[in-house]
C-alpha positions in Angstrom: 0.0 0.0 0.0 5.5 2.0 0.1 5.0 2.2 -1.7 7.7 5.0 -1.4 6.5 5.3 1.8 9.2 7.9 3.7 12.0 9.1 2.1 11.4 12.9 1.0 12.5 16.3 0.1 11.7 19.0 -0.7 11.3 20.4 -4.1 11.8 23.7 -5.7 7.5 24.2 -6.8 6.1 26.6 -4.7 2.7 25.5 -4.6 3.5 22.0 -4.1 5.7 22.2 -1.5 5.8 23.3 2.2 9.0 23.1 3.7 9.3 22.2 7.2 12.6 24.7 8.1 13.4 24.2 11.8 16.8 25.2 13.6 19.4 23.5 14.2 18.7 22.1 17.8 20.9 23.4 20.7 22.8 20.9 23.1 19.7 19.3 25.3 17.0 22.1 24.5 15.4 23.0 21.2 13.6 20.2 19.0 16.0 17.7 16.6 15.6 19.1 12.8 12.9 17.1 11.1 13.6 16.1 7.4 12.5 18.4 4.4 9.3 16.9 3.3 6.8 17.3 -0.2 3.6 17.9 1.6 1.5 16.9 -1.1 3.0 13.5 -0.8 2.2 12.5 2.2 -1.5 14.1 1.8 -1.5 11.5 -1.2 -0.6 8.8 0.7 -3.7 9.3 3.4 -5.9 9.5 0.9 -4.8 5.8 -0.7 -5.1 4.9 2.9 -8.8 6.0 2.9 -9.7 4.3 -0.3 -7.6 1.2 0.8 -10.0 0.9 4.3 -12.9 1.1 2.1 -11.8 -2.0 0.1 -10.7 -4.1 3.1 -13.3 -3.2 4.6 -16.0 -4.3 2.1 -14.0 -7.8 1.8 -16.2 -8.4 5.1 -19.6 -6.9 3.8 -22.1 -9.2 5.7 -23.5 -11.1 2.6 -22.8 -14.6 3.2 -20.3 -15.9 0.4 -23.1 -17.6 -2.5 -25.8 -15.4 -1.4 -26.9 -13.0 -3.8 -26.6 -9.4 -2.4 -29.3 -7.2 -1.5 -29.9 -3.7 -3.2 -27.7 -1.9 -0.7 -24.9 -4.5 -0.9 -25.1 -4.6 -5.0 -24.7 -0.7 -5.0 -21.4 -0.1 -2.5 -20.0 -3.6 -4.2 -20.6 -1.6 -7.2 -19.1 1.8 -6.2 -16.3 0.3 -5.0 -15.2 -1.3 -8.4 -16.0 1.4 -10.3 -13.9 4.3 -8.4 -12.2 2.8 -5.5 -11.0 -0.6 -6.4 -7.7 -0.9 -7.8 -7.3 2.9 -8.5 -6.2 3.8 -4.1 -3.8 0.8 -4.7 -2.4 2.7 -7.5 -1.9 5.9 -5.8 0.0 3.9 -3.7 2.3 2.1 -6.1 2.7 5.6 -8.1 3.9 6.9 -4.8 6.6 4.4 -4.1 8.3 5.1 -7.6 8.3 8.9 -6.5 9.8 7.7 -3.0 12.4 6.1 -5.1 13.5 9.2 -7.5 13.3 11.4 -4.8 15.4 8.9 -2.6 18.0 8.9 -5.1 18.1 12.6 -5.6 18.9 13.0 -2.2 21.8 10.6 -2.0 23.3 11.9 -5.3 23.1 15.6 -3.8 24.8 14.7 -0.3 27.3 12.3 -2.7 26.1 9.2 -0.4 26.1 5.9 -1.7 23.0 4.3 -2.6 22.4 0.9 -3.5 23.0 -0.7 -0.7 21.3 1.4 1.6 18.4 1.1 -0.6 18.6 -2.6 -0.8 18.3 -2.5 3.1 15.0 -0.5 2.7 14.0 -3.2 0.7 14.7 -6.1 3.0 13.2 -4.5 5.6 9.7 -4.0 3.6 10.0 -7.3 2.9 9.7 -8.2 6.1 6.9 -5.8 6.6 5.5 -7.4 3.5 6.0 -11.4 4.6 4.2 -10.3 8.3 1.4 -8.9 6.2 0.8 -11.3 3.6 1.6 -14.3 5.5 0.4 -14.1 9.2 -2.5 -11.2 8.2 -3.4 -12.2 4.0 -2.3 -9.2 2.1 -0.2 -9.5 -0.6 0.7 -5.6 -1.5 4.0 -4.5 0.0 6.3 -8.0 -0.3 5.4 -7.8 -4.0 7.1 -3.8 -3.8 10.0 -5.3 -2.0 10.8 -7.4 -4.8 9.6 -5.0 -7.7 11.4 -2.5 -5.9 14.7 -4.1 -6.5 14.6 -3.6 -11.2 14.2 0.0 -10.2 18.0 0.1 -9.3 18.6 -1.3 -12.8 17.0 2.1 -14.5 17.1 4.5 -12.2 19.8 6.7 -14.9 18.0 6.0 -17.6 16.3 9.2 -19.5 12.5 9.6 -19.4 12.4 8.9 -23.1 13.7 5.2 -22.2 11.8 5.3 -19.2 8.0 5.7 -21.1 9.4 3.0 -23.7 9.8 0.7 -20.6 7.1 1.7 -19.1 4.8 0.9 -22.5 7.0 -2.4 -22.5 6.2 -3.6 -19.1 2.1 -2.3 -18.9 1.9 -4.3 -21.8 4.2 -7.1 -20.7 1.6 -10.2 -20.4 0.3 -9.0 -23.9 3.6 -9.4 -25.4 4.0 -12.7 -23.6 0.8 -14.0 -24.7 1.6 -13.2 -28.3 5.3 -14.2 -28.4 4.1 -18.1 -26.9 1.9 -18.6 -28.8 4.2 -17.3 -32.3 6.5 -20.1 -31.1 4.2 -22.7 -30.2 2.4 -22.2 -33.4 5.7 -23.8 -35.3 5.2 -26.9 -33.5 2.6 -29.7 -34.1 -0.4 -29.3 -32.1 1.2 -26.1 -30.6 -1.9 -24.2 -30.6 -3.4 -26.9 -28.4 -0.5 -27.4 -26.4 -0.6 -23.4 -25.4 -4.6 -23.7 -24.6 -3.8 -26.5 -22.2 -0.8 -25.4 -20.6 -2.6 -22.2 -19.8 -6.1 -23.5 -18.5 -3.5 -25.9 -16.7 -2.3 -23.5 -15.0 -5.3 -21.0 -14.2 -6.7 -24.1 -13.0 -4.0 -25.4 -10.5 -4.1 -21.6 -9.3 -7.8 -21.5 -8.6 -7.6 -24.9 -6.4 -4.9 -23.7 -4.4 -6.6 -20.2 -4.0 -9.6 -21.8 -3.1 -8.1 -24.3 -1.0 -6.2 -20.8 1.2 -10.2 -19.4 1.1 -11.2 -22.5 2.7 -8.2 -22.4 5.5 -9.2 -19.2 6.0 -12.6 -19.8 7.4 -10.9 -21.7 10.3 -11.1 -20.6 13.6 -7.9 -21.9 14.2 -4.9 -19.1 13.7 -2.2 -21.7 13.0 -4.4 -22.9 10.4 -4.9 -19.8 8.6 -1.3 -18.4 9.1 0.2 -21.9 8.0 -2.4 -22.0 4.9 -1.6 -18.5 3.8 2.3 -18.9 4.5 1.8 -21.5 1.9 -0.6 -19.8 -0.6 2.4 -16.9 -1.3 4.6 -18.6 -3.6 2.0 -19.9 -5.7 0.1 -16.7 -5.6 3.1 -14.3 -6.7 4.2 -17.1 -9.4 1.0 -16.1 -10.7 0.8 -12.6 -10.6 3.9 -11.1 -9.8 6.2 -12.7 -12.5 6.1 -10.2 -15.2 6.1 -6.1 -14.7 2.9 -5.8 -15.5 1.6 -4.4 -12.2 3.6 -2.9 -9.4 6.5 -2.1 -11.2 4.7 -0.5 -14.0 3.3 1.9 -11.5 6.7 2.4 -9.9 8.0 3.4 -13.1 4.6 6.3 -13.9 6.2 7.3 -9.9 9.5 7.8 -10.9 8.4 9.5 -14.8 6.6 11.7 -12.7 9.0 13.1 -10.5 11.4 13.5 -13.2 9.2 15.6 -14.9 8.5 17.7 -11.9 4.8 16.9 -11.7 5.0 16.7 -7.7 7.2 19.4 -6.7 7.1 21.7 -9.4 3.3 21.4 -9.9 3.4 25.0 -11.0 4.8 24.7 -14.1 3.4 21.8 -15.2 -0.6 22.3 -14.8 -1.4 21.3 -18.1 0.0 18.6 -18.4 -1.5 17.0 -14.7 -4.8 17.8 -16.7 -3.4 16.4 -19.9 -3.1 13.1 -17.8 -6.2 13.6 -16.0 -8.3 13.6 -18.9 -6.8 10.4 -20.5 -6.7 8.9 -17.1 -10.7 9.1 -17.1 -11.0 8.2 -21.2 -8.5 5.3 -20.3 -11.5 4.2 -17.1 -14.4 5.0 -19.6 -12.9 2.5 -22.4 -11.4 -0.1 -20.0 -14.5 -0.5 -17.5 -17.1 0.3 -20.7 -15.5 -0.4 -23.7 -14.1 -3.7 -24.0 -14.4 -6.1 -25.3 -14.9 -4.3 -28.7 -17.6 -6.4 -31.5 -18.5 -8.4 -28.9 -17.0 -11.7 -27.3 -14.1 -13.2 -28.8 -13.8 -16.3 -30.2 -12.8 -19.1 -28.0 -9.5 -20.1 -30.2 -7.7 -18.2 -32.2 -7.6 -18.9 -36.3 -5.7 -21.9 -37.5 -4.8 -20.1 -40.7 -3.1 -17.5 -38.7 -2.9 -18.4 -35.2 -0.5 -15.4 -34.1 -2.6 -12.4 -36.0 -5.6 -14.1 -34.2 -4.1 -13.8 -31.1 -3.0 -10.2 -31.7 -7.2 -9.3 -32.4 -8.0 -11.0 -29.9 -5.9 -9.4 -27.1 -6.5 -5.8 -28.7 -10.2 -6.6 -28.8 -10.5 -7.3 -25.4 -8.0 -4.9 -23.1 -5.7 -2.7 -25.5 -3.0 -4.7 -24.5 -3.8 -3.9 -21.0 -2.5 -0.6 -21.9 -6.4 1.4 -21.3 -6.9 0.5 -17.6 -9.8 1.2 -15.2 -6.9 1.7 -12.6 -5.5 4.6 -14.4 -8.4 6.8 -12.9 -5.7 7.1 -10.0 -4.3 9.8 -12.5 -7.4 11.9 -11.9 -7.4 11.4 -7.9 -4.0 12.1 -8.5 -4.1 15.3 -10.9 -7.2 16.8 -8.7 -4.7 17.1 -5.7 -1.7 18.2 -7.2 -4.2 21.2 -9.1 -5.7 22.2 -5.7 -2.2 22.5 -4.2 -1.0 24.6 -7.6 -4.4 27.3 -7.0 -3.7 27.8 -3.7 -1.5 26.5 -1.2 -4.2 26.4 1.5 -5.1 23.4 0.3 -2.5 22.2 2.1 -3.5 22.8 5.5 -7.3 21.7 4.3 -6.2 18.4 3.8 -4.1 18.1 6.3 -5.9 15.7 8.2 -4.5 13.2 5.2 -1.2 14.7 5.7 -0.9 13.1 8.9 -2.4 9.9 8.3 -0.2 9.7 5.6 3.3 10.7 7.0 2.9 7.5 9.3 1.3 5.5 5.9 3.4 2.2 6.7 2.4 2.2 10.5 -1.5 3.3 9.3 -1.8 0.4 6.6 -0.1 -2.6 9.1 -2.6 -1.3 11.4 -5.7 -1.6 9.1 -4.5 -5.2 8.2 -4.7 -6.1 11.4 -7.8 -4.6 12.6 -9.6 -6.1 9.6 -8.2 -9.6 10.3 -8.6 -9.6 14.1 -12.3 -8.0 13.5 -13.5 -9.6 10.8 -12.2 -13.2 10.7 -13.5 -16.4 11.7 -10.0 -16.7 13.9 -10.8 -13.2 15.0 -14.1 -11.5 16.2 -16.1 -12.5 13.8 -18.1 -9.6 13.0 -19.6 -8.7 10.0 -20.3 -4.8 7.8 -23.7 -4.4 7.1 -23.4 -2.8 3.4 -24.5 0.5 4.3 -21.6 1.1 7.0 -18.7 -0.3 5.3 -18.0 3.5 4.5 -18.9 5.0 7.5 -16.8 2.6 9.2 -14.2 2.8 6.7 -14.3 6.9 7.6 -14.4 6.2 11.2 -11.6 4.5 11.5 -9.6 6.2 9.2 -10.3 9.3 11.5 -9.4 7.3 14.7 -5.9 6.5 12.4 -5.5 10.7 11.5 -5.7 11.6 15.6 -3.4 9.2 16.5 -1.4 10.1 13.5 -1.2 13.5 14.7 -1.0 12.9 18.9 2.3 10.6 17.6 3.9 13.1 15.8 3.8 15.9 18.1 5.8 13.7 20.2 8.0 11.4 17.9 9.6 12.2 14.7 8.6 9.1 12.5 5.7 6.6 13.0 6.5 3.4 15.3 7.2 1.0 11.9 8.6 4.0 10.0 11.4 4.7 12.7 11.9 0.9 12.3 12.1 0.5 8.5 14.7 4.2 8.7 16.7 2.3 11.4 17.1 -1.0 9.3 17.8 1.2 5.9 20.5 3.6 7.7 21.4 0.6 9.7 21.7 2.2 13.0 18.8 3.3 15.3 17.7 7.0 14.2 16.7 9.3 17.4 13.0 8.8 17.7 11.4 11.6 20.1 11.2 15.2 19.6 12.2 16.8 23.2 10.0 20.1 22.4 7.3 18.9 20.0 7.2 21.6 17.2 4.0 21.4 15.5 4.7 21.8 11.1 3.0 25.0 10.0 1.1 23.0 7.1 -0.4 20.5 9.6 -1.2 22.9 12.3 -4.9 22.6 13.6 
């Protein structure tokens, strides 16, 4: 959900930037300087957080699994794909590849190495991610450990190389899709070969998704945990082999930055709304549009077995380059506009600000809410459709006010002064001795 999650500075964009400047602390009496921050950032990263609760939190809507949900369940299910689904998640990937560039900005300006203190970061999520994903079921941050680690591979290349790659990898299980089944098609029987191989596989996949669905409605923890443990492997060999996901969203992060959309947001209003438009034509024809003249056919031509598959694939997603996900942009763009107009909006939204400068503590905290709450090995209890978001909203409030009491007091969230310590590799000084309140988050 890191995404990405702490490392900032600040930039040279008026509007998009409020600069914490604190002195220099005196021997055992004023407050420890607090890092430079982009503001806008972290007001980004509470409002994934928001749109994040709402999706775990409808994962527990009371409709019993096979039941067929009333109007009121129908309409938030509904909702929910449409605008929140996916596109939060997003915001959240995005913003890891920005924590990245701006990461490596940093080091190159103080001339500090940076590989292996970003590979540290990186071990560290992972462990984040494994707690997560195994002991609690969510899959989001081990898969950004390990997409986080290609990023070091590209992270001199030019933007111009940068949007090829990017094109490359969005469209990555596309190209895959066509390229097997141009070689298969050589071979005798190929075609048939590359059908059953594939429902093979989607097949074995289901079962042992299913069978981790099953585990999970246990009432035993060591059950659950151990089913979940082993439901990882097999659910990243299916979805997190090719770039088609998280590190396609790194890569828009890091783009981004380069071009100065987050911290010189100023100069650059035009093109956020360039993007925000084709953000919202890309939902429209993704959610809408596809598959164009209707369903596809079941194989693809004999005659011409590749060209089939080609139609086929462009027929039904665009080669997965028009995506419903992409609506993020707008979320996104609306944000970074607001902060452009008028800098106010910075302290109007602060209340995401805070949530979001302790987003790694926040989101291991909804995870394990939901699961102690809602589980079978938990509490037990069930959303009623029309609260999951007023509870969602609730909660997430609960998460701003201790968001904010924490970092009056403490520098970094509890998990964030963890992850910081493991990356710099020594512990980092956690408590302010005179709390100074940031300007841009000030009541």
């Amino acid at each position: 959900m890191e995404l990405s999650l702490r490392e900032v500075s600040s930039g040279t964009g008026a509007a998009a930037v409020r600069t914490l400047a604190l002195p220099a602390p005196a021997p055992r009496a004023a407050a420890p300087q607090l890092t430079d921050r982009i503001a806008v950032l972290d007001i980004l990263r509470g409002l994934a957080l928001l749109g994040m609760f709402a999706v775990h939190f409808n994962y527990y809507e009371a409709t019993p699994l096979g039941v067929e949900p009333g109007r009121a369940a129908a309409f938030v299910e509904r909702v929910i794909g449409l605008f929140v689904e996916e596109r939060f998640y997003s915001i959240f990937g995005m913003l890891f590849g920005v924590g990245f560039a701006v990461q490596l900005e940093r080091a190159a300006a103080r001339g500090e190495p940076f590989v292996a203190k970003y590979l540290r970061r990186l071990a560290a999520l992972a462990v984040f991610g494994f707690i997560a994903e195994g002991v609690f079921g969510y899959n989001v941050l081990f898969g950004y450990a390990m997409w986080g680690v290609p990023l070091l591979l590209v992270r001199r290349w030019k933007v111009k190389a940068l949007v090829i790659l990017l094109v490359i990898c969005a469209s990555s299980g596309s190209l895959m899709a066509i390229g097997r089944m141009a070689y298969y098609s050589r071979l005798p029987n190929g075609v048939t070969h590359v059908r059953e191989q594939r429902q093979a596989r989607l097949k074995a996949f289901m079962a042992a998704r299913e069978a981790n669905r099953a585990a999970g409605q246990s009432s035993s923890w060591k059950t659950v945990v151990a089913s979940r443990i082993a439901f990882m492997p097999k659910f990243h060999r299916q979805w997190s082999v090719l770039p088609n996901s998280s590190f396609t969203l790194f890569l828009l992060g890091l783009i981004a930055f380069r071009l100065g959309l987050f911290h010189k947001t100023e100069d650059h209003r035009r093109m956020i709304a360039s993007l925000m438009v084709a953000g919202g034509l890309c939902w429209l024809v993704g959610q809408f549009g596809f598959p164009f003249g209707g369903p596809p056919p079941a194989e693809p031509s004999a005659d011409h077995p590749v060209l089939g598959t080609i139609a086929t694939i462009a027929r039904m997603n665009g080669f997965q380059l028009f995506r419903p996900q992409w609506l993020a942009f707008v979320y996104i763009g609306t944000i970074l506009l607001l902060v452009a107009r008028n800098q106010a909006w910075l302290q109007r939204l602060s209340a995401l600000g805070w949530a979001g400068r302790m987003a790694l503590t926040n989101y291991m905290m909804q995870v394990v809410l939901v699961d102690v709450l809602f589980t079978n090995h938990g509490l037990g209890m069930k959303v009623p459709a029309l609260l999951v978001f007023p509870a969602a909203i609730t909660l997430f409030v609960a998460q701003v006010l201790m968001s904010r009491w924490w970092l009056s007091r403490f520098r970094y969230g509890p998990l964030e002064w963890i992850w910081r310590s493991a990356t710099n590799w020594r512990w980092q000084p956690l408590r302010i001795e005179a709390p100074v309140l940031a300007t841009w988050l000030a009541a």
